[in-house]
C-alpha positions, 0 to 999 in steps of 0.5 A, a space after each residue: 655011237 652013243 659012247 662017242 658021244 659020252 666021250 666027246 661030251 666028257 672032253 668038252 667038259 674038261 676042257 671047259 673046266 681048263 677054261 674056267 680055272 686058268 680064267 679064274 687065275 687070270 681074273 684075280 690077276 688082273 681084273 680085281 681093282 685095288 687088289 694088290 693095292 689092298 694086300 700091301 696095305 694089309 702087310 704093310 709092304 711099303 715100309 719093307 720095300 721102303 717105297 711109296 705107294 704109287 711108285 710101288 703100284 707102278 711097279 706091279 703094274 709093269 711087272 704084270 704087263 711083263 708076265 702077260 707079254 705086253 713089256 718086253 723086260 723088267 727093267 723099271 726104273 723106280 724110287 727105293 728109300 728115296 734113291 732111284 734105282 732098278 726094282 729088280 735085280 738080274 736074280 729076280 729077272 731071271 726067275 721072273 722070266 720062268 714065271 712069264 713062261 708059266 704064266 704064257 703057257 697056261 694063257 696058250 693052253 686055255 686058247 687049246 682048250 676053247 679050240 678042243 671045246 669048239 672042235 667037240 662041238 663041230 663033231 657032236 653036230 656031225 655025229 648028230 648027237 644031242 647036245 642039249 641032252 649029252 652036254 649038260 649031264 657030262 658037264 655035270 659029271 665032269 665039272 663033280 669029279 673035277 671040284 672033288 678033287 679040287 676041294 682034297 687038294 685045297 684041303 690038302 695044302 690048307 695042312 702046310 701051306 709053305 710045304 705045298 708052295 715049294 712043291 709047287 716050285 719044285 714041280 714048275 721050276 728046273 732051278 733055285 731063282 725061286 729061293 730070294 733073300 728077303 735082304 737082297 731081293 725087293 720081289 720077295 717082300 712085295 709078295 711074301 707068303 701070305 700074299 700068295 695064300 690070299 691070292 690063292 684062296 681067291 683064285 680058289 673062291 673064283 673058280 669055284 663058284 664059276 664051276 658051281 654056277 656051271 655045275 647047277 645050272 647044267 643041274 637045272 637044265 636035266 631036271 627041267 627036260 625031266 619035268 616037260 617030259 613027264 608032263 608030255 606023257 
């Protein structure tokens, strides 16, 4: 019986860490004040778009609303060098469509995840295991394994990091939308390539120190059941 518990234990921890890296996303996406306000500054991105601040920040705001289903489409109206015109062009909503599915995909696998970790539970309890001891250790064999093979791939991409972004697209992409022409297409100058680099060093940064914390407070928590047995005895 113990061996399903292990399993259990080890499926909760996964999902778990699902949880927590599509978290992670969705924190440096949406809840990092002045974030993308930040990196235009940094790249100067208002006078390769030609736009003002606001009306540039406003877009953002429209497009994001879009990736996580609040805007029904991307038609936002704005300001281009002083003319008023539509911000995306149909190549871009198009690509952008892909990129809301992505994005709808990995909020509907994080609901899967909080339900499978939930569901492991309800058998744990059933099963009788003890949670308190078979959780913390499979969180932190789980939660190891899974930051090791984090870093070599942070380590991996951080070698080429243009030769990964496009095997990423590759991977998540059946089409070329993703390929935009910086002379026709507003979206590939409001987030170039260091943009994502920035935004996936962050995303990085904020997963692992939520792992980290969960890591070592699971760490905390065996060493100190150690210590009250031992002083039981």
């Amino acid at each position: 019986m113990k061996w399903i518990h292990s399993i259990l234990g080890v499926l909760f921890s996964f999902f778990i860490i699902i949880i927590l890296l599509i978290t992670s996303v969705e924190a440096v996406a949406y809840w990092t004040p002045g974030y993308y306000e930040d990196e235009y500054e940094k790249y100067n991105v208002t006078a390769d778009v030609h736009m003002e601040m606001e009306d540039l920040l406003d877009v953002t705001r429209e497009m994001m609303a879009y990736l996580r289903g609040n805007r029904e489409d991307l038609h936002v109206p704005t300001i281009v060098d002083g003319q008023p015109r539509e911000f995306f062009n149909e190549r871009e909503i198009a690509h952008m469509e892909d990129v809301r599915g992505l994005f709808l995909g990995g909020l509907l696998l994080r609901r899967i995840s909080i339900l499978g970790a939930v569901v492991c539970l309800i058998l744990m309890a059933v099963l009788k295991a003890r949670i308190v001891q078979v959780l913390p250790r499979s969180i932190c064999v789980g939660t190891g394994l899974f930051f090791a093979v984090i870093c070599f791939l942070a380590a991996l991409i951080s070698t080429d990091f243009t030769k990964y972004f496009v095997i990423f697209h590759q991977i998540f992409f059946d089409n070329d939308l993703w390929i935009l022409d910086p002379a026709t297409d507003l979206l590939i100058n409001i987030v170039p390539e260091p943009f994502f680099m920035d935004t996936a060093g962050r995303i990085a940064l904020t997963f692992g120190i939520s792992v980290g914390v969960l890591f070592f407070g699971c760490l905390l928590w065996i060493f100190a059941g150690k210590f009250r047995s031992s002083r039981l005895n």
